[in-house]
C-alpha positions in Angstrom: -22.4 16.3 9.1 -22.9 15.1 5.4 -26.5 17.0 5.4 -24.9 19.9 6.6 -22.2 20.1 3.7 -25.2 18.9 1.4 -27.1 21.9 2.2 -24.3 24.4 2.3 -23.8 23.4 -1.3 -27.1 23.3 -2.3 -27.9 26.8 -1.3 -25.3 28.3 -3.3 -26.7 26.7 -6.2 -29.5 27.9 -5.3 -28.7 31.3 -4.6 -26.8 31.5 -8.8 -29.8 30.0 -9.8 -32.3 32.7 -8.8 -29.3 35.6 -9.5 -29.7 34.3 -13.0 -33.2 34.5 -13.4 -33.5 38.2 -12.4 -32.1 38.6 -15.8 -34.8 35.6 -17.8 -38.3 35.7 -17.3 -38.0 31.9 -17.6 -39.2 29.8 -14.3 -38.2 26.7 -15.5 -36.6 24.1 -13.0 -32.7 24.3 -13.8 -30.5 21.5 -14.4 -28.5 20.1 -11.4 -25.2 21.8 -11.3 -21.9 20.9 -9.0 -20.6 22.8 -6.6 -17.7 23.1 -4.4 -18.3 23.9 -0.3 -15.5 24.4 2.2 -16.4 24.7 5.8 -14.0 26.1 8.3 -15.3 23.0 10.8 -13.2 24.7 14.0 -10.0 25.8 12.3 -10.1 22.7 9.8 -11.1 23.3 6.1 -13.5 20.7 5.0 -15.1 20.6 1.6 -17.1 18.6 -1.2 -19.3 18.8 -3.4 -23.6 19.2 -4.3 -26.2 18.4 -6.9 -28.5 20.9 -6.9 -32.0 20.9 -8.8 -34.0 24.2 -8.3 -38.0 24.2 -9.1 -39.5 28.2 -8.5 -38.3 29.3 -5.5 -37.8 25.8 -3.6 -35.0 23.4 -4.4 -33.7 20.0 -4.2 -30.7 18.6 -3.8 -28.2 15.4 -2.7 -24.4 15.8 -1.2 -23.0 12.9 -0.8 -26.4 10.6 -0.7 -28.0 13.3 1.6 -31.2 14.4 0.6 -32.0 18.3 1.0 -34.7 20.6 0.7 -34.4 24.8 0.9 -35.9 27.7 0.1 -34.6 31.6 -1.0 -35.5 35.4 -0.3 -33.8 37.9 -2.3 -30.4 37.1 -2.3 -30.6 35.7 2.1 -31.0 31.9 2.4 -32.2 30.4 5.1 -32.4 26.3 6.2 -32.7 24.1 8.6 -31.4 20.0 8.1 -31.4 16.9 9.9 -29.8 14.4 10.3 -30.7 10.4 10.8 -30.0 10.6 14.4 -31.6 13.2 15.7 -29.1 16.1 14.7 -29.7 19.2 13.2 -27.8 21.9 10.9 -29.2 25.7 10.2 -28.3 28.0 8.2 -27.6 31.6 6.8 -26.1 32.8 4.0 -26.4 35.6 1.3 -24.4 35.5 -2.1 -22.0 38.2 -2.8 -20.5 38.4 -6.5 -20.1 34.8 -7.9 -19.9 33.2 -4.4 -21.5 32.1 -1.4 -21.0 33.0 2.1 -22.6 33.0 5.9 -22.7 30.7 8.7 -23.9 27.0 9.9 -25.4 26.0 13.3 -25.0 22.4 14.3 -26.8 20.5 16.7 -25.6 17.2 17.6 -28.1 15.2 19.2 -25.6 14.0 22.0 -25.4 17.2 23.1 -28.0 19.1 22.1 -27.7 22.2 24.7 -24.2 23.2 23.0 -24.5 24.0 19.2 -21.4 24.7 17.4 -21.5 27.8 14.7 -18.8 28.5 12.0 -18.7 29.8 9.2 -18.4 28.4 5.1 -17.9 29.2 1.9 -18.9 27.9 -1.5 -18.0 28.3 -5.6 -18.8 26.1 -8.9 -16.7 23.5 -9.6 -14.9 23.9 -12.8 -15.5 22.4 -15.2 -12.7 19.9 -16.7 -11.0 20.6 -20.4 -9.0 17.6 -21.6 -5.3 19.0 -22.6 -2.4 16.8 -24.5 -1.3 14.3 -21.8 2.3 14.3 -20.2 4.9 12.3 -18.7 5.8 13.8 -15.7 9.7 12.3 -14.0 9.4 12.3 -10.8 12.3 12.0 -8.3 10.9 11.8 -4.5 13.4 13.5 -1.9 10.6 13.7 1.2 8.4 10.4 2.2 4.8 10.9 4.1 3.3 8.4 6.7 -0.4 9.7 6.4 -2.7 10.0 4.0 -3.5 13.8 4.6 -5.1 16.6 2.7 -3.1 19.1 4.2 0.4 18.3 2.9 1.8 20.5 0.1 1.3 18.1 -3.4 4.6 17.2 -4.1 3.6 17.5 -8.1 0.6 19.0 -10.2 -1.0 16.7 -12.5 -4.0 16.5 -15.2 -6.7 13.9 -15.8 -4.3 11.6 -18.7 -0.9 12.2 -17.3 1.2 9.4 -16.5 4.2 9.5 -13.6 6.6 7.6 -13.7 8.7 7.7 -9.9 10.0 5.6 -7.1 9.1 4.3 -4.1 11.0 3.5 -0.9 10.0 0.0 1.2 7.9 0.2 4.5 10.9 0.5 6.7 12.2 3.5 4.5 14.8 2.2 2.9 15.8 3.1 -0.7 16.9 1.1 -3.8 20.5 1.9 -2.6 19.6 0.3 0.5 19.8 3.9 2.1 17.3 4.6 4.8 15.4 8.0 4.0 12.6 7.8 6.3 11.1 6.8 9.4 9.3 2.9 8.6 5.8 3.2 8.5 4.8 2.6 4.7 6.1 5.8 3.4 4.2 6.9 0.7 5.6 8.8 -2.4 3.3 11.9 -3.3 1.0 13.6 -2.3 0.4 13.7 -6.1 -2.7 16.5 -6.8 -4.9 15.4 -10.0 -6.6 19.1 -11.3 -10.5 19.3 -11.7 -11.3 16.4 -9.5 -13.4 17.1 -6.8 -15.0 15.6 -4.0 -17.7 12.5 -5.0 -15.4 12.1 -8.2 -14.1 8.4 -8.9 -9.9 8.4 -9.3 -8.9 5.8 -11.8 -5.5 5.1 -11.4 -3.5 2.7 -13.9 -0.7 0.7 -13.1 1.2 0.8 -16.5 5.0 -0.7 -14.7 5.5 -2.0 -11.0 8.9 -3.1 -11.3 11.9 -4.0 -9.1 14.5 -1.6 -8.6 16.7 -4.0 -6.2 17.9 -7.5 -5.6 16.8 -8.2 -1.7 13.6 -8.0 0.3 12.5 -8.4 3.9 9.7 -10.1 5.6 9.2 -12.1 9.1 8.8 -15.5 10.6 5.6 -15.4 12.5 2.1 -15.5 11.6 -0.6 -12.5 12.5 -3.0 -13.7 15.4 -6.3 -13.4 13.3 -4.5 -16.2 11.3 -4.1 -18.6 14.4 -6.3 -20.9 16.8 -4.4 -21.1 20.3 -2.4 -24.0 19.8 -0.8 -22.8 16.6 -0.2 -18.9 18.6 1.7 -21.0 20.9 4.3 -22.7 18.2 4.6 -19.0 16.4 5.6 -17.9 20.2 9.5 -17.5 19.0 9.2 -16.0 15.9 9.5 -12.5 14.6 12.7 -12.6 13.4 13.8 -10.8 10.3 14.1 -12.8 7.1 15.8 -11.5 4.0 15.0 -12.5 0.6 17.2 -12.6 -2.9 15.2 -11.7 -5.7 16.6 -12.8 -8.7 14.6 -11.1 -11.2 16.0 -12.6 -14.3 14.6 -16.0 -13.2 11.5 -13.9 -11.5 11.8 -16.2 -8.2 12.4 -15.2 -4.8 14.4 -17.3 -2.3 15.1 -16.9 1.4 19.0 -16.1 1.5 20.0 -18.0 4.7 17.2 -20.8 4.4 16.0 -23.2 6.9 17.2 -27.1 6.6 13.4 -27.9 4.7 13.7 -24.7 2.7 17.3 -25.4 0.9 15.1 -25.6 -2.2 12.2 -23.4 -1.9 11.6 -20.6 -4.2 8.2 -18.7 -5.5 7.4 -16.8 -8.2 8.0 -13.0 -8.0 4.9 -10.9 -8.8 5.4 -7.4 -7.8 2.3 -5.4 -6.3 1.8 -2.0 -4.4 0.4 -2.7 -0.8 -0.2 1.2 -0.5 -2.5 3.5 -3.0 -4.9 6.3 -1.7 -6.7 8.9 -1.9 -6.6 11.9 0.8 -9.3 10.7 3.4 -11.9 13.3 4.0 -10.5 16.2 6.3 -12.7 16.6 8.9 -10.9 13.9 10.7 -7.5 13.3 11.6 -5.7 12.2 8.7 -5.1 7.8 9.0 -1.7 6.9 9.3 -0.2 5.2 6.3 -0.7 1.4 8.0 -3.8 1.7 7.9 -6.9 1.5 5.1 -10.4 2.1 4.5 -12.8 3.6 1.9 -10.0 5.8 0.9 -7.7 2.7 -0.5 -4.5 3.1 2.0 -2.8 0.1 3.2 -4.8 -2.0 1.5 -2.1 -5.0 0.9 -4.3 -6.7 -1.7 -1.7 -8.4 -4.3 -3.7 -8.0 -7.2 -2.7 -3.9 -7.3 -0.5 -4.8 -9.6 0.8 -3.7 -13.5 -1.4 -3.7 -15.9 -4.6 -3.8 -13.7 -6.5 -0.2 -13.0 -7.7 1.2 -9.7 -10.3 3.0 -8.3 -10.9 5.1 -5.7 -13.3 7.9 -4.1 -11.9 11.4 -4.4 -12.7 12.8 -0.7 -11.2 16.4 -1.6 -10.4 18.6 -4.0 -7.3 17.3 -6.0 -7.7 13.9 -4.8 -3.9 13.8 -2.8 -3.3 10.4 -4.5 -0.1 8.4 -2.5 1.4 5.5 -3.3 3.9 3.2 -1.4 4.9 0.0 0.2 6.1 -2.1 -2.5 5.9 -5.8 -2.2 7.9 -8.2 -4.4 5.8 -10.9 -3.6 2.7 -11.3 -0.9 0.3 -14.0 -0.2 -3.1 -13.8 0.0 -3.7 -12.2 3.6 -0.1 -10.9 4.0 0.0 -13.7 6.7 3.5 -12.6 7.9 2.3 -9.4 8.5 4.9 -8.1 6.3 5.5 -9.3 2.8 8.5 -9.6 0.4 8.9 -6.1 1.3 11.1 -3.5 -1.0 11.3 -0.7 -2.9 9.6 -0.3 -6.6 10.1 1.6 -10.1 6.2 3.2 -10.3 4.7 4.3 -13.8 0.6 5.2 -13.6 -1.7 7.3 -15.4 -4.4 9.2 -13.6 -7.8 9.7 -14.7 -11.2 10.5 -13.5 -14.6 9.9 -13.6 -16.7 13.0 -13.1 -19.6 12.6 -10.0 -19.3 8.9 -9.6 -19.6 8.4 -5.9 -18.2 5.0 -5.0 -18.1 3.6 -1.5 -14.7 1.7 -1.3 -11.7 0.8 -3.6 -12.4 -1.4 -6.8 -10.0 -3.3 -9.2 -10.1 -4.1 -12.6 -7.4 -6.8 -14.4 -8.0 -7.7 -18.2 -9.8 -10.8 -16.4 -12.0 -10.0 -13.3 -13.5 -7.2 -11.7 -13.1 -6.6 -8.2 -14.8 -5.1 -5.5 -12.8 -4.3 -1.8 -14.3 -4.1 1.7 -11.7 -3.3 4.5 -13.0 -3.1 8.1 -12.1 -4.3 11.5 -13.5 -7.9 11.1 -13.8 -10.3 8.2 -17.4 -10.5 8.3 -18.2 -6.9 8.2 -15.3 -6.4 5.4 -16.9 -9.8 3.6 -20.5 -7.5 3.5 -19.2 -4.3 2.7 -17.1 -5.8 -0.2 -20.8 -7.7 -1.5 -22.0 -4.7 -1.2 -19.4 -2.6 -3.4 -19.8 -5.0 -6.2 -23.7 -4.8 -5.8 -23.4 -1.1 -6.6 -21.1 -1.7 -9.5 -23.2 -4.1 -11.0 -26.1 -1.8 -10.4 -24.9 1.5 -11.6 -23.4 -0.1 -14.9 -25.9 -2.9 -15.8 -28.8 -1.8 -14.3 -29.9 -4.7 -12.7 -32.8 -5.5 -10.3 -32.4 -7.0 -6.6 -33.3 -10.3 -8.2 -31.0 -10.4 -11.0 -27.7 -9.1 -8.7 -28.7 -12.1 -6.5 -28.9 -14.1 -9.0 -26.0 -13.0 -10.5 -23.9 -12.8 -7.7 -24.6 -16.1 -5.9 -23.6 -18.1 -9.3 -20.5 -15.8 -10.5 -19.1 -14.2 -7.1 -15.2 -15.6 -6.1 -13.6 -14.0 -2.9 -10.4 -13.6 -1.4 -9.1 -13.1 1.7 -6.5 -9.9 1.0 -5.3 -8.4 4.2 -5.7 -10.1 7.6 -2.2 -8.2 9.2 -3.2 -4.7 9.9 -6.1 -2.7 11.7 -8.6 -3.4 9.2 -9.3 -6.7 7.3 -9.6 -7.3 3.7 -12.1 -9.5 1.8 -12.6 -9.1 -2.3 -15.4 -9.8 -4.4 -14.3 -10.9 -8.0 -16.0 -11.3 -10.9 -15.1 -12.9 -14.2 -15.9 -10.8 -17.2 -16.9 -13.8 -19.0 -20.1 -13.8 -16.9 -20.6 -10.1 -18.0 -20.7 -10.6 -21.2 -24.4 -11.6 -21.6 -25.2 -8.4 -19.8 -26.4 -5.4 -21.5 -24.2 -2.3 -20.2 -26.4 0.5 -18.6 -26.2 3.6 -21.1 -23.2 6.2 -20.2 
């Protein structure tokens, strides 16, 4: 599917590459150029994005890591792709005015006797003009329990705005203590970021996660993945509701009926976002907003926090950037399977990083650097999480397979950030007082 996209892309860039030079006598390779492809994959527009190198009448290409090769006639392209397993994609395609437009064949290698034709489109992506930054207000009246690129924004934003809203807490209730929504992690936005585009890195800033009420709700039992049998056995009665006071002049939280050994227990309050996301890719049915993956989501890590900066793959055009479920307090795990839940006064900036392709969600704090992996077991999310911070430290320090090892295996620190919902979560961190002997790659 990715190759397919890739080459949809690449023969557009193709196809205004050689529409050029019937007006240059130059043959030159061009530079590689990004472009924009939508696919109407059975009623379902799907799009991103192509780097595109062109040598005489052959070209080169990646889309998302995909490699490509393809070749043009006049203005009628023709290819034919495949994939790692067996798959294959053709096809054919002629540019009219400033555009590309024709049809793709798939092949899946399951099925091979039934290939699947629709057609696509493509265009240039834009490129992005910095303009004065603004404060956009914010006042949510409609809550979303998916992270989908198919509902209307709910506001239009630039690359340097900051937003300053609200958020309601996963059961839907408001500051007022008004429920507004079906519970579910309703998320705030969709919030659409202009000139981002698909392979483009969403930094989001938390500049104020604040408390907007004085009570929060969590439970009395503890996730399975967090219990041997004996222990599931003494957690067999719980589940019952317990509400918090949050006395946020003191910053400590404190059960408000408390057990006879908890008369005097209190922790600190640290407030934190459980939900931020991007708009997963739109070829599949958009996750639910309890759930998380490479697109952020419910990723219930407590270090999304204020004052620390996110960031996350842009899947489609405009990113669709959500945010939600509020937390007053969560340990590490979100053992519970809820934490101090409740809603939150939200102020972030948006930014992005133009054709930076990252594989899951990362964190920065002035202290650490952190890398996410969230998957359906702890040791597949501890691997994918090694793995996003080996292609951080890669991409920005350049470093060979024997210097991340070495680095890694004498600075790494992980947590354990989500063990409650569908998908796990383990963190890589980094001190950046172990970077600093490092030579930064050139931007």
């Amino acid at each position: 599917m990715r190759s397919v996209f890739l080459l949809l892309v690449a023969f557009f860039l193709f196809l205004s590459s050689a529409h050029a030079q019937q007006s240059s006598p130059s043959t030159s390779a061009t530079p590689a150029a990004r472009w924009i492809v939508e696919l109407d994959f059975f009623g379902t527009p799907v799009n991103s994005a192509l780097n595109l190198i062109q040598d005489g009448n052959k070209f080169t290409g990646d889309f998302d890591g995909d490699k490509l090769e393809g070749s043009l006639t006049g203005n009628s392209l023709h290819f034919l792709a495949k994939d790692d397993q067996g798959g294959s994609e053709e096809a054919t395609a002629a540019l009219k005015g400033d555009g590309l437009s024709g049809t793709i064949t798939f092949v899946d290698s399951s099925n091979p006797s039934h290939p699947a034709t629709m057609p696509f489109t493509a265009k240039l992506a834009t490129p992005f003009h910095p303009t004065i930054p603004q404060r956009h207000d914010f006042v949510p009246t409609t809550f979303y329990r998916q992270f989908s690129p198919h509902i209307k924004p709910v506001l239009t934003v630039s690359p340097g705005d900051t937003i300053h809203t609200t958020t309601v807490d996963a059961g839907g209730t408001d500051e007022k203590g008004v429920g507004r929504v079906l519970g579910g992690n309703p998320e705030t936005g969709p919030f659409y970021v202009e000139n981002t585009f698909p392979g483009d890195t969403l930094v989001v800033h938390l500049s104020k996660v604040r408390l907007n009420r004085d009570w929060a709700q969590s439970d009395d039992f503890l996730v399975s993945r967090a219990t041997n049998s004996d222990l599931a056995v003494k957690m067999k009665d719980g589940g019952k509701n317990i509400r918090w006071h949050l006395d946020i002049g003191h910053g400590i939280a404190t059960p408000e009926k408390p057990a006879e050994h908890l008369k005097n227990y209190s922790i600190p309050l640290k407030p934190m976002m459980g939900c931020l996301a991007t708009a997963s890719r739109s070829s599949s049915a958009p996750p639910g907003s309890g759930d998380s993956g490479g697109f952020g989501g419910n990723m219930d890590f407590n270090e999304v926090a204020e004052g620390n900066t996110i960031y996350l793959p842009v899947n489609v055009t405009g990113a669709f950037l959500y945010i939600g479920d509020g937390h007053a307090a969560q340990g590490d795990g979100e053992l519970n399977g809820n934490a101090l839940e409740t809603s939150m006064d939200v102020e972030f900036s948006v930014d992005v990083i133009p054709a930076k392709n990252i594989d899951g969600p990362r964190v920065e704090s002035p202290t650490h650097i952190m890398a996410m992996g969230l998957s359906g077991s702890l040791d597949q999310a501890f691997r994918d999480a090694t793995s996003n911070m080996a292609d951080w430290l890669t991409n920005d320090y350049k470093l060979t397979a024997s210097e991340l090892a070495q680095v890694l295996g004498t600075a790494a620190e992980y947590k354990i950030s989500e063990v409650a919902d569908r998908n796990a979560g383990v963190v890589l961190k980094i001190n950046k007082d172990r970077l600093q002997a490092l030579s930064p790659a050139p931007k």
